[in-house]
C-alpha positions in Angstrom: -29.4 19.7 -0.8 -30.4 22.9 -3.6 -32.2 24.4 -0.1 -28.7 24.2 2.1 -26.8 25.4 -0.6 -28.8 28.2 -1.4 -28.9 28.9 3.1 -24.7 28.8 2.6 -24.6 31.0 -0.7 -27.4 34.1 1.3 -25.2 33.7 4.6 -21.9 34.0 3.1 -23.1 37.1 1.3 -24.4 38.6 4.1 -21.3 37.7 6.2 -19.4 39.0 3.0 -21.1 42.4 3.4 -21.0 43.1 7.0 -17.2 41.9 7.0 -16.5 44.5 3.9 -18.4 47.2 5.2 -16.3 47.3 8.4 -12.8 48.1 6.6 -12.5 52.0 6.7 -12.2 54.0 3.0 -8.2 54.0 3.4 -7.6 50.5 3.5 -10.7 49.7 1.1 -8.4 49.6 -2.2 -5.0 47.7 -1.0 -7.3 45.0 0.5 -9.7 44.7 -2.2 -6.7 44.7 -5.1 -5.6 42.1 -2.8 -8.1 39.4 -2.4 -9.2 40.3 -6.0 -5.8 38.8 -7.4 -6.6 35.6 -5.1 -9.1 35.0 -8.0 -6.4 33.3 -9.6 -7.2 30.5 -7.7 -10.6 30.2 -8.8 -9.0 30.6 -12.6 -6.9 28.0 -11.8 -9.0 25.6 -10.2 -11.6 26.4 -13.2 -9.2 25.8 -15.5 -8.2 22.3 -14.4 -11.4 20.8 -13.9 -12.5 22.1 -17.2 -9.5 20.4 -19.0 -10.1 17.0 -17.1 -14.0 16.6 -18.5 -16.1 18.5 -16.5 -19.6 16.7 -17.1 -22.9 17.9 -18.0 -23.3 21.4 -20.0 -24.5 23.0 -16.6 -20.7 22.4 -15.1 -19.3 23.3 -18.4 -21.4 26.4 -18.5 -20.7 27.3 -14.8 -17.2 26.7 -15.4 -16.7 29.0 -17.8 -18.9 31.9 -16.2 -16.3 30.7 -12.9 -13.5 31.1 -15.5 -14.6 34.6 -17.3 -15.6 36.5 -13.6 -12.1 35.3 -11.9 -10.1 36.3 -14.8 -12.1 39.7 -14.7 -11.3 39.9 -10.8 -7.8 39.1 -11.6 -7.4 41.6 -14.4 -8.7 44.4 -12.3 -6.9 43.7 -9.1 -3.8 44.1 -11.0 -5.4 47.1 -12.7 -6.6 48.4 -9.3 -2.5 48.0 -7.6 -1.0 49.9 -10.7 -3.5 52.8 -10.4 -3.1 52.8 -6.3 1.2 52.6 -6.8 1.0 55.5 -9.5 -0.2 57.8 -7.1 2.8 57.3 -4.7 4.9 58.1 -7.7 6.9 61.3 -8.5 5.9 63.5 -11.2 8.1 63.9 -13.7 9.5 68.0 -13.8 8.9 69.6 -17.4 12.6 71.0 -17.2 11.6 73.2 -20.2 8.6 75.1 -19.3 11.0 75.5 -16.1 13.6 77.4 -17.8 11.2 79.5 -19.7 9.3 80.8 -17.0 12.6 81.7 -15.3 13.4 84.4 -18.0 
C-alpha cells in the first residue's frame, strides 16, 4: 500500500509539472491565483476531519501541516489576484505638482 501511494504521489508530480510548464508566462498568474484559492478546500476538508477526532498523532500532525500549507496557498492566491488587479488600475493624477509645472 506505502509503495502505490508513493507510485501515485511521483506520477502526479510529474504530471503536475509537465501540465504547468505548458501554460505560457501570460496566463501563468490568473491561473495559478486561481487554483491556489481552491486550497480552501483542502482548509476546509482539514478543518472538519480535525474537529471530528482525527486519530493517531501522525493524522493530527499531517492535518495540521494540510491545514497550515492550504491556508498559505489561500492567503497568497488572494495576495497574488490583488497584485495582478492593481496593475489594470489607473493611477491616481497628483493635480498639484500638475498645476505647478504649468506656471
Amino acid at each position: 500500500m506505502l509503495v502505490q501511494s508513493l507510485a501515485i504521489l511521483v506520477l502526479a508530480g510529474f504530471v503536475g509539472f509537465a501540465v504547468i510548464s505548458k501554460v505560457p508566462n501570460t496566463l501563468h498568474t490568473p491561473l495559478m491565483s486561481g487554483t491556489n484559492a481552491i486550497h480552501g478546500i483542502v482548509l476546509l476538508g482539514g478543518l472538519i476531519v480535525l474537529g471530528l477526532g482525527a486519530e493517531g498523532v501522525l493524522n493530527k500532525v499531517l492535518l495540521v501541516i494540510a491545514i497550515a500549507f492550504g491556508t498559505i496557498n489561500v492567503v497568497g492566491g488572494f495576495l497574488v489576484t490583488d497584485r495582478m488587479l492593481a496593475m489594470f488600475k489607473e493611477k491616481p493624477k497628483d493635480s498639484a505638482n500638475a498645476k505647478g509645472a504649468g506656471s
